[in-house]
C-alpha positions as CSV (number, residue, x, y, z in Angstrom):
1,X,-9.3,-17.8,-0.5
2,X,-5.6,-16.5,-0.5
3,X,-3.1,-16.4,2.4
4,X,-1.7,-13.9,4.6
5,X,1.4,-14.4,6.8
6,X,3.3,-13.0,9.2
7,X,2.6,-12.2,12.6
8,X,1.6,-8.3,11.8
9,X,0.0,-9.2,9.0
10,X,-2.4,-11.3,10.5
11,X,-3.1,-9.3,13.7
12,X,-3.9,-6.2,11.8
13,X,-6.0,-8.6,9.3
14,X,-8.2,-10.0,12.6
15,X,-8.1,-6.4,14.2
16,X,-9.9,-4.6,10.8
17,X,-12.5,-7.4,10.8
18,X,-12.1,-6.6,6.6
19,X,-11.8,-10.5,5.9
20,X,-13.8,-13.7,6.1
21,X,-11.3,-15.8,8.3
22,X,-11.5,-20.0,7.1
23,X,-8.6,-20.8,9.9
24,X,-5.2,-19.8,11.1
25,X,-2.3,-22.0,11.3
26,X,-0.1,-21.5,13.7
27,X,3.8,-23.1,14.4
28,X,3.4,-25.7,17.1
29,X,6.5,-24.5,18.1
30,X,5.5,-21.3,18.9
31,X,4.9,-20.8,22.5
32,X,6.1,-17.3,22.9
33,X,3.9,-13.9,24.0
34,X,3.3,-12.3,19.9
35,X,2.0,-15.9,18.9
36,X,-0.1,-16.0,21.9
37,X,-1.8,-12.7,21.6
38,X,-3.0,-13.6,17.7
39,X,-4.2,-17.1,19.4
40,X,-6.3,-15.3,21.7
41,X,-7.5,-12.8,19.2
42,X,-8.6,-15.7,17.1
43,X,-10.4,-17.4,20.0
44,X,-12.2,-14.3,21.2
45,X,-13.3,-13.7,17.4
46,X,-14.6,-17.2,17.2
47,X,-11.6,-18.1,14.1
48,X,-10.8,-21.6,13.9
49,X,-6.9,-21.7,15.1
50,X,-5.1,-25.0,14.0
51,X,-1.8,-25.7,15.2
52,X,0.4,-27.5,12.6
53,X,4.0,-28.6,11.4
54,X,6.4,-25.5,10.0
55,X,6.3,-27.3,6.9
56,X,2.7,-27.2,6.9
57,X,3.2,-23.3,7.2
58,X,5.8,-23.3,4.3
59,X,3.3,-25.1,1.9
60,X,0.5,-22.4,2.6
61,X,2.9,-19.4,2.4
62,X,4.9,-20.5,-0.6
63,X,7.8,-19.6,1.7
64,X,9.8,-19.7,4.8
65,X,8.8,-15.8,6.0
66,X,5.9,-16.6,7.6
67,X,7.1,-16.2,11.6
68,X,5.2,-19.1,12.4
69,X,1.7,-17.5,11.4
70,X,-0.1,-18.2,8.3
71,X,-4.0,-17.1,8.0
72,X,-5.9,-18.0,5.2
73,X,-8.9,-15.7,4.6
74,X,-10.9,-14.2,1.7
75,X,-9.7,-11.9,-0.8
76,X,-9.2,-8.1,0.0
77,X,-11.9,-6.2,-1.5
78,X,-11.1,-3.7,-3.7
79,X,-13.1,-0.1,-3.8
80,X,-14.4,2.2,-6.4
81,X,-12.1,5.3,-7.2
82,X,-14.5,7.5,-6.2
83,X,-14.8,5.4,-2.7
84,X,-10.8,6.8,-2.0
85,X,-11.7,10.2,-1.7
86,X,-15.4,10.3,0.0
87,X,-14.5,10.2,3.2
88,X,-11.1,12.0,3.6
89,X,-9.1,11.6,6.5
90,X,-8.0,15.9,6.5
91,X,-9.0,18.5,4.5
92,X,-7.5,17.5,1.7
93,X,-7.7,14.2,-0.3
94,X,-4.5,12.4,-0.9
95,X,-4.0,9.2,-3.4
96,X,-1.3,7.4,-4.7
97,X,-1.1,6.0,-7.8
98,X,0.8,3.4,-8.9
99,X,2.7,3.1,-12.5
100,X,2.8,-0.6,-12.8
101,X,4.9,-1.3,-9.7
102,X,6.2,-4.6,-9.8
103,X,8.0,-5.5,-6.8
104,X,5.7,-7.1,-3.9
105,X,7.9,-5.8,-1.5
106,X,7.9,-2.3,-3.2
107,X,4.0,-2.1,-3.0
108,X,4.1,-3.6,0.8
109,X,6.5,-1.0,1.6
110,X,4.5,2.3,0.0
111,X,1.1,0.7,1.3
112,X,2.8,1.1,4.6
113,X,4.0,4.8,4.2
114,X,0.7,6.1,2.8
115,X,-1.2,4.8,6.1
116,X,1.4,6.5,8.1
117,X,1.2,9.5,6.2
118,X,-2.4,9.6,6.0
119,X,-3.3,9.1,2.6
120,X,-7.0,8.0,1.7
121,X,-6.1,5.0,-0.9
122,X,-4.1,3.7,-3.3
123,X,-5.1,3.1,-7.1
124,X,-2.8,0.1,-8.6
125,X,-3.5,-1.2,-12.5
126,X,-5.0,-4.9,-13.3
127,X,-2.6,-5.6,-15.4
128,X,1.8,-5.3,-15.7
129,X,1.6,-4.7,-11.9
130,X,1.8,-6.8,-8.5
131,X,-1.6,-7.0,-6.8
132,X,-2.5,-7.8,-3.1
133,X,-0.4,-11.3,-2.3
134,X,0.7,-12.3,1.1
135,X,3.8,-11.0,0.1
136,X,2.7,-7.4,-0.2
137,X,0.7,-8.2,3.0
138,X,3.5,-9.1,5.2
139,X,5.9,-5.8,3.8
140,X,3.2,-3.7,5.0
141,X,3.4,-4.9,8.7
142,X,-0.6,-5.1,8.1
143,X,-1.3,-1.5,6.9
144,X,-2.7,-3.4,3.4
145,X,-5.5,-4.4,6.0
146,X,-6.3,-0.8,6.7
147,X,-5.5,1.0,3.2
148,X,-8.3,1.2,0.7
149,X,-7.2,0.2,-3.1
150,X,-8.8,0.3,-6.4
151,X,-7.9,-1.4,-9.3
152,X,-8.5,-0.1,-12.5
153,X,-7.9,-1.6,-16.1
154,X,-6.8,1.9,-17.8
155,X,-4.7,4.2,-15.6
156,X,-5.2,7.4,-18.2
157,X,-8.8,7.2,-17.8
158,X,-8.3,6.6,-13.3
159,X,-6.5,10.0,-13.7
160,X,-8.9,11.9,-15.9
161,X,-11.6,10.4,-13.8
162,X,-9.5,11.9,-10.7
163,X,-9.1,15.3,-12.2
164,X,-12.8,15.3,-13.2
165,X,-13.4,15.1,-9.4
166,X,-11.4,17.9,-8.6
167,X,-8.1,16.1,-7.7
168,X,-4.4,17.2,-9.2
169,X,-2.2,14.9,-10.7
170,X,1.7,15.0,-9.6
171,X,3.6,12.7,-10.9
172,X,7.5,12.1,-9.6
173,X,9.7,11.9,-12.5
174,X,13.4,12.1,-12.6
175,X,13.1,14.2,-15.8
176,X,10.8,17.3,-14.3
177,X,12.6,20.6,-13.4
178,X,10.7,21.6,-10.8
179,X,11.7,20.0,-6.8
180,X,9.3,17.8,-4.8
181,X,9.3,20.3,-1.7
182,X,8.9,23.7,-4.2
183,X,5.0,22.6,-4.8
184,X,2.4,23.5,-2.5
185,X,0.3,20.4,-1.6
186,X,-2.4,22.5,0.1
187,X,-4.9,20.4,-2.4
188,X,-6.6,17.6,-3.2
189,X,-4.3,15.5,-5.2
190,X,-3.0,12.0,-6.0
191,X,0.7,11.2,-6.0
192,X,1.5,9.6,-9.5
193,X,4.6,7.1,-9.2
194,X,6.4,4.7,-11.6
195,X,7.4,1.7,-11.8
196,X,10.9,0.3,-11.3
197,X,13.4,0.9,-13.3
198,X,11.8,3.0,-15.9
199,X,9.6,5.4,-14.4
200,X,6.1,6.6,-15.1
201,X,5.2,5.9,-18.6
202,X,5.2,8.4,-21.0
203,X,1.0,8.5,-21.6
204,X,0.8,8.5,-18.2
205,X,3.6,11.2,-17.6
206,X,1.8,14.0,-20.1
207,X,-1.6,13.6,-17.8
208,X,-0.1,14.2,-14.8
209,X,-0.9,18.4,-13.8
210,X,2.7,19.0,-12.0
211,X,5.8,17.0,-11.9
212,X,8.3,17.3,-9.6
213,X,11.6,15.5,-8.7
214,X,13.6,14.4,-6.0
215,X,16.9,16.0,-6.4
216,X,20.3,13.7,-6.0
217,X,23.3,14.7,-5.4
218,X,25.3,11.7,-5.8
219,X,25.8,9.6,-9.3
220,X,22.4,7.6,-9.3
221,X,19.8,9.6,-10.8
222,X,16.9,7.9,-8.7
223,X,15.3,6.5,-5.6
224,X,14.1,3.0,-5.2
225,X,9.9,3.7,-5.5
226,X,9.0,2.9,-2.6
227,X,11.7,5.2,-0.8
228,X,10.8,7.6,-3.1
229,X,7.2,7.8,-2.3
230,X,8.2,8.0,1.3
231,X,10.3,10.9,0.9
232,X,7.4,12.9,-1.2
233,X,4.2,11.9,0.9
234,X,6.1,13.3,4.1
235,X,6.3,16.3,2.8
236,X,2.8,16.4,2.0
237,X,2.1,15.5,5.7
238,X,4.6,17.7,6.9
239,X,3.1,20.9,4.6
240,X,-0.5,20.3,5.7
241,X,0.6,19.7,9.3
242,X,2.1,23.1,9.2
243,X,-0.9,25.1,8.5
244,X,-3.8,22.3,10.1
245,X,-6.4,24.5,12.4
């Protein structure tokens, strides 16, 4: 069982019905109308609601960020690859692919922009990367909940198995010549990003079909990753918005 916390976190979690709910503690303190509606959610899904001590909540959450709400619940289940892309949610397919992304919040924060910008998954590595951790699950203000993932051991073989599909690769790389808004996203295609600090790795870099960059005109030569991957999946919205039937 793992924990989730935070009040957004836990109301998308009972709202996707995607986890097996053992109970959800909940601040005796907290009397207010947010607390009250995931109490009632609970109730009218049959999950066992305990009300306990903040310090209680601090135990479970490993931390003091829990806005009085801590859920523990099964794991999130991860899909198959090929799951991401079956049923698309436009014409075209969009993943993003993470580089060994380390940063919980990072990962919380690009889960959240690829459900807003309509993205069908999210393919993360087993190993040198964050996975799925309340922490990740609270910085998505509960998009994790509606998100599919895969994890994969080998990342070179995810994006050969993606191209085999029919899927381009494009990864974001400071080093590329060619500008983030200049390539024409009218395609099925996965985002490739890196990880902080150094970027997409070099193997992964030369499989990647395009790359592109997000040009700065000031002294630092980057973006943090997950404002990055904001900045390049709206424009992939905002192109296929443009010429939707």
């Amino acid at each position: 069982m793992e924990r989730i916390y935070g009040i957004n976190a836990v109301s998308e979690a009972l709202k996707s019905r995607g986890r097996r709910f053992e109970y959800v503690g909940i601040a005796r303190e907290r009397h207010d109308g947010r607390v009250q509606r995931v109490v009632e959610e609970c109730r009218r899904l049959r999950v066992p609601v305990r009300f306990v001590a903040r310090g209680e909540l601090d135990r479970l959450a490993g931390n003091a960020l829990h806005q009085g709400v801590v859920a523990v619940v099964s794991g999130k289940e991860y899909a198959e690859i090929e799951d991401l892309f079956a049923h698309k949610r436009a014409q075209h397919a969009l993943l993003v692919v993470l580089d060994g992304v380390e940063d919980p919040h990072n990962l919380g924060a690009i889960i959240r922009t690829a459900d807003g910008a309509g993205a069908d998954g999210i393919i993360i590595p087993e190993r040198r990367a964050v996975g799925v951790t309340g922490a990740v699950a609270k910085a998505s203000a509960g998009a994790l909940e509606h998100v599919p993932m895969a994890k994969v051991t080998n990342l070179g073989r995810a994006l050969e198995q993606l191209k085999a599909a029919g899927l381009w690769t494009v990864g974001l790389d400071e080093r590329a010549t060619q500008s983030y808004d200049a390539l024409d996203y009218q395609m099925d295609c996965a985002l490739v990003l890196g990880a902080e600090g150094h970027g997409l790795h070099d193997m992964i870099r030369k499989r990647c079909d395009f790359l592109v960059k997000i040009p700065m005109a000031g002294e630092v030569p980057s973006l943090n990753v997950s404002v990055a991957a904001g900045v390049v999946l709206y424009e992939i919205a905002r192109q296929r918005r443009r010429t939707a039937p």
